[in-house]
Structure formats: C-alpha cells, structure tokens
C-alpha positions as CSV (number, residue, x, y, z in Angstrom):
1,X,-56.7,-27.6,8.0
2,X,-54.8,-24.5,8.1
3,X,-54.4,-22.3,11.1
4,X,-56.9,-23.9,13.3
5,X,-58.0,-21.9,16.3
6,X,-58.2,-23.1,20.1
7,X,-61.4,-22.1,21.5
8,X,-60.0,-23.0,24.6
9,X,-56.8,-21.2,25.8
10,X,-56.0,-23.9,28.1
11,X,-56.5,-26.9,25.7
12,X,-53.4,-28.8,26.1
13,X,-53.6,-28.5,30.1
14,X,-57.1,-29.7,29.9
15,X,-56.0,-32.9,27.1
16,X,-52.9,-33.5,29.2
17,X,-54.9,-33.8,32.2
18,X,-57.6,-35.5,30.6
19,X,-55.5,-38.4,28.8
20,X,-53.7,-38.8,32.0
21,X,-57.0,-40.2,33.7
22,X,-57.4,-42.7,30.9
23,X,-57.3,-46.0,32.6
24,X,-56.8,-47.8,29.0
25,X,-54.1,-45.3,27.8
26,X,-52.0,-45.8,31.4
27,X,-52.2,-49.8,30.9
28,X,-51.3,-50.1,27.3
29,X,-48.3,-48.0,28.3
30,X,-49.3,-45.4,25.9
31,X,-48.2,-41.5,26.2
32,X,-49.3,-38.3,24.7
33,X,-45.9,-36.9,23.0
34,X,-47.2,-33.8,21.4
35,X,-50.5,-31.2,21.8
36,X,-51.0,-28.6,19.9
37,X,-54.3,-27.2,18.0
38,X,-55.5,-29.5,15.8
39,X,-52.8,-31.8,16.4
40,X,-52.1,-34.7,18.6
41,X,-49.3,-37.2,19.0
42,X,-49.4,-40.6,21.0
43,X,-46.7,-42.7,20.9
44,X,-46.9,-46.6,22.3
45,X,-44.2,-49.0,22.9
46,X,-44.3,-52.7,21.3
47,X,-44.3,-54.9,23.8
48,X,-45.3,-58.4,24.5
49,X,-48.7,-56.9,26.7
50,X,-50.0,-55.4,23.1
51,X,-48.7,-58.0,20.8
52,X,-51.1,-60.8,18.6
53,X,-50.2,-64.6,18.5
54,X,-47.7,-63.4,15.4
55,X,-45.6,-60.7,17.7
56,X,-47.0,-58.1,15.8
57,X,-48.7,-55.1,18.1
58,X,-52.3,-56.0,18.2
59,X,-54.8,-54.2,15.6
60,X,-56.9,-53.8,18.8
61,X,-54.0,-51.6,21.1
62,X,-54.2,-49.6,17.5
63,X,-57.2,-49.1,17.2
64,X,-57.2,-47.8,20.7
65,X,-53.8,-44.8,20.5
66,X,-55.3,-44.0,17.0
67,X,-59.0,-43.3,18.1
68,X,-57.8,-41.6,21.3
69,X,-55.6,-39.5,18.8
70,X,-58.7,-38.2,16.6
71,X,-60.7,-37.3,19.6
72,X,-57.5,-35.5,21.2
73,X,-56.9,-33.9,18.4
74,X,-60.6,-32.5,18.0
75,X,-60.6,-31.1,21.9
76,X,-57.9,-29.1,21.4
77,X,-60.4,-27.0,19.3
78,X,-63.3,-27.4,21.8
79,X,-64.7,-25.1,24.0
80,X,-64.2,-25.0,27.5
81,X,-65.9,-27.5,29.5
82,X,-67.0,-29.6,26.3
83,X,-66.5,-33.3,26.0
84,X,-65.4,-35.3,23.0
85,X,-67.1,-39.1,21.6
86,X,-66.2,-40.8,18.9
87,X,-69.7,-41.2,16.8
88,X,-67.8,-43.4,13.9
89,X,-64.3,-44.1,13.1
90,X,-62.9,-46.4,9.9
91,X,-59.2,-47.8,10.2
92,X,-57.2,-49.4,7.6
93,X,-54.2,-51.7,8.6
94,X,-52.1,-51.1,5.3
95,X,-49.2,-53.5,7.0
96,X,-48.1,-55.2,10.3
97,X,-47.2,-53.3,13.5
98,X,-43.4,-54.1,13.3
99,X,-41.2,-52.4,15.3
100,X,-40.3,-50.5,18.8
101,X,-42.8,-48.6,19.0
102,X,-46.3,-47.0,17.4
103,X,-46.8,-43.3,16.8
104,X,-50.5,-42.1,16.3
105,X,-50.8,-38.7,14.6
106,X,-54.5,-37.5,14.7
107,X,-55.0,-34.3,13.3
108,X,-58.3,-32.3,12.4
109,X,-59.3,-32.4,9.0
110,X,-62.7,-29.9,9.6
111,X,-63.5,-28.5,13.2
112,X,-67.6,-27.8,13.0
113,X,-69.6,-26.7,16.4
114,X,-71.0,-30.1,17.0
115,X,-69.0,-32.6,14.7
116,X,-65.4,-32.7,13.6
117,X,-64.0,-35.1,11.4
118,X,-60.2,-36.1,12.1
119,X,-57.5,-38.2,10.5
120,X,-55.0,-40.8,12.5
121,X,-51.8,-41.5,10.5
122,X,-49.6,-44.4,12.5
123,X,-46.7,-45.7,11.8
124,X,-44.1,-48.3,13.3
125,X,-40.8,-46.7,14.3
126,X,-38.1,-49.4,13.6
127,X,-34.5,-48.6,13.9
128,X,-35.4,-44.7,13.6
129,X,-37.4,-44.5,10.8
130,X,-40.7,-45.0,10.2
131,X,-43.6,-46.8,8.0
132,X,-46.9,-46.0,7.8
133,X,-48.9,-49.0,8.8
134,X,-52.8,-47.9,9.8
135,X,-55.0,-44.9,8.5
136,X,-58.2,-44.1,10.6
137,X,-60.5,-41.3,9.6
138,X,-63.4,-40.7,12.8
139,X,-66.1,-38.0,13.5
140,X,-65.6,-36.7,17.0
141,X,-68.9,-35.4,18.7
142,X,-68.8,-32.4,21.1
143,X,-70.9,-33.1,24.3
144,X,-72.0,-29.6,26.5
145,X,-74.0,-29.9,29.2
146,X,-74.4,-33.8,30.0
147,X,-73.5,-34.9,33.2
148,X,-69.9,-37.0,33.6
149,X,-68.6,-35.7,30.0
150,X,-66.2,-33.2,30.3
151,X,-62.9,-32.6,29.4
C-alpha cells in the first residue's frame, strides 16, 4: 500500500495508549517499537514464559504479537473513536522461533471503510540479524458505535 492516509490525526497516541491496556501484550512482555500509518512494529523477547517443551518461543505467544500487529496496523487508518476485530487471520510458521527476540511487522495491504486486510511478517533476531520465521495475513473489522469497542 502506498501512501496510506490516517483518518485519525492522533492515531499513534490512540494505538500507544490502546496496546498499553492490553493485559496479554503487558504479560508476554511484548512492546510496540514502531507506529506509523499503515505500519506497526512489536517486538517480544524469548524467554522461558513464551517458550514450548523444545525452547523454541511458543506458536501460540506468535500468534498473539502477530495478530495484535495486523489489527494495529489497520487502526492507525481508522477513524476516530472506531474499534478494530480480527474477523479471520491465517499464519504460517515457515521455521522455529530461534533466537532473542521476535519482531512482528503488520502492515496494511488494502484499508476499506469496514474491512482491511493486513499482513504480519516475523522474524527471530539472533545475534543481530534476522530470519523470517511466521507469515500471517488477517482481515481486521472496524467497529463504530457498539458499546466497550473503541480505540
């Protein structure tokens, strides 16, 4: 997507503050490392609290930065006072989640009114350089005017 346009002037105030009141985010250690429109990056550190029986981070604590990504990602187009839901997201694991840490890039592929599809690209950061492990591709819903879901 090329030149994507905020609808919202305060967008990365409003996903900053949003993605701080994410229980989930806060105890997989997660952090937002970058907002900007169309464009979100999460980073999460391997540790033994996200790891599977092999040591590798767990598909699971993926699934979770990558998803939260997407929808991220889609806000930062939304208009004020609109929430985002996932409606349907599709991961592939390509390889195992070696190394210090996880970095979820979700980025918009096509902003519409109600739905916006977005794409996750994650790779494992080992020693300073990084492999792409996990692909997700999610539809994103915009939500006006329902109680309890804004943004």
């Amino acid at each position: 997507m090329s030149d994507p346009a905020p609808k919202d002037p305060d967008y990365e105030a409003r996903v900053r503050a949003s993605f701080a009141s994410q229980g989930l985010m806060a105890a997989l250690g997660a952090s937002l490392v970058r907002v900007s429109p169309g464009l979100v990056e999460i980073s999460l550190p391997a540790s033994r609290a996200v790891s599977q029986q092999h040591g590798f981070v767990h598909a699971g604590a993926l699934a979770s930065i990558v998803d939260t990504a997407a929808g991220y990602a889609a806000l930062t187009l939304m208009p004020p006072g609109a929430g985002v839901l996932t409606a349907e997201f599709k991961i592939n694991l390509m390889a195992p989640a070696i190394g210090e840490r996880m970095t979820a890039r979700g980025r918009v592929i096509k902003a519409g009114r109600t739905l916006t599809l977005a794409q996750t690209d994650v790779f494992a950061v080992h020693e300073g350089r990084e492999k792409q492990i996990a692909l997700l591709t999610a539809t994103l819903m915009a939500v006006e005017g329902r109680d309890g879901v804004s943004d």
